[in-house]
N, C-alpha and C positions, 0 to 999 in steps of 0.2 A: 837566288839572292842570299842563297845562308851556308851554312856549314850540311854538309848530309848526313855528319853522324852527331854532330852536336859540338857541345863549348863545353869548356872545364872552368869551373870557380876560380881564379886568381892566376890566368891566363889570359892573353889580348884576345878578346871577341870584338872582329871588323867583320860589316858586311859590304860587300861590294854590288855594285848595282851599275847592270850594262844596259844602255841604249847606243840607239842610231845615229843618235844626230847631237852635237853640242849639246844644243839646247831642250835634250830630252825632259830634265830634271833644272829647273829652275834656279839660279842663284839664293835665292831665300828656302830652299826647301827646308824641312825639319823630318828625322826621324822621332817614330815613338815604340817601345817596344812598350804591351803590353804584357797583360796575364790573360788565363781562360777566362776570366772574365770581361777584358776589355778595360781593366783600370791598368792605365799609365805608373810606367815602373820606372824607363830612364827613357830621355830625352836629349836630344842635339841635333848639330847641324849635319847635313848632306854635304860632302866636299870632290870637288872635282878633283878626278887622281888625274885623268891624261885620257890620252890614247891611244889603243895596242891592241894587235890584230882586227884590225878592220870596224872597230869600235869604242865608243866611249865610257869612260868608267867613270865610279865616285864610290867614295868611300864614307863609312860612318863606324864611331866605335865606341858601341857599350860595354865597353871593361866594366864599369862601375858597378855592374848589374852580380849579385851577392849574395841571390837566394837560389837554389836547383829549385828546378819546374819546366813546365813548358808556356812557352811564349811565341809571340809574333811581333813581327817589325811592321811598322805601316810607316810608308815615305810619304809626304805630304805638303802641299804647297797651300798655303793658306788654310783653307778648309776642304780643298779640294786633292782627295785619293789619286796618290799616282799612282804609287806599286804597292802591295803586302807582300810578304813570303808567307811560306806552309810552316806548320808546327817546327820551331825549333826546341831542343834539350839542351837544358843546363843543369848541371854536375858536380859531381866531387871529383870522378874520375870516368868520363866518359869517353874519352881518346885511348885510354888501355883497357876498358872492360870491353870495349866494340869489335 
């Protein structure tokens, strides 16, 4: 659900999110990225990209997110956990130190 080597500060940071079926991930869903600690950094909607190779995508994007650290994305439909990812980095230059 994330990048494997990480994001760069004032670069697009999208993440994609595949299921099986349409209606994997809900019209109302909300992403949240946190911190190690679990406090909420940035926030928005879950968006349906399409479908390709035998699966559903959707997309979310925390551009807006402005400090390096490490975070996590929690997809979310109401109060109720669809997906997290694993530890993401963010950077000043993490795409050419890697």
């Amino acid at each position: 659900m994330s990048s494997q080597v990480g994001y760069d500060i004032g670069d697009p940071m999208r993440v994609m999110i595949r299921g099986d079926q349409p209606d994997s991930i809900p019209q109302e869903a909300r992403f949240t990225v946190v911190d190690a600690k679990a406090n909420p950094i940035v926030e928005g909607p879950v968006n349906y990209w399409g479908e390709k190779w035998g699966a559903h995508w959707w997309i979310s994007d925390f551009s807006g997110l402005q400090d390096e650290g490490n975070y996590r994305i929690l997809v979310q439909h109401g109060t109720k956990l669809l997906c997290k990812s694993e530890s993401i980095e963010v950077g000043g230059s993490i795409l050419w130190d890697s």
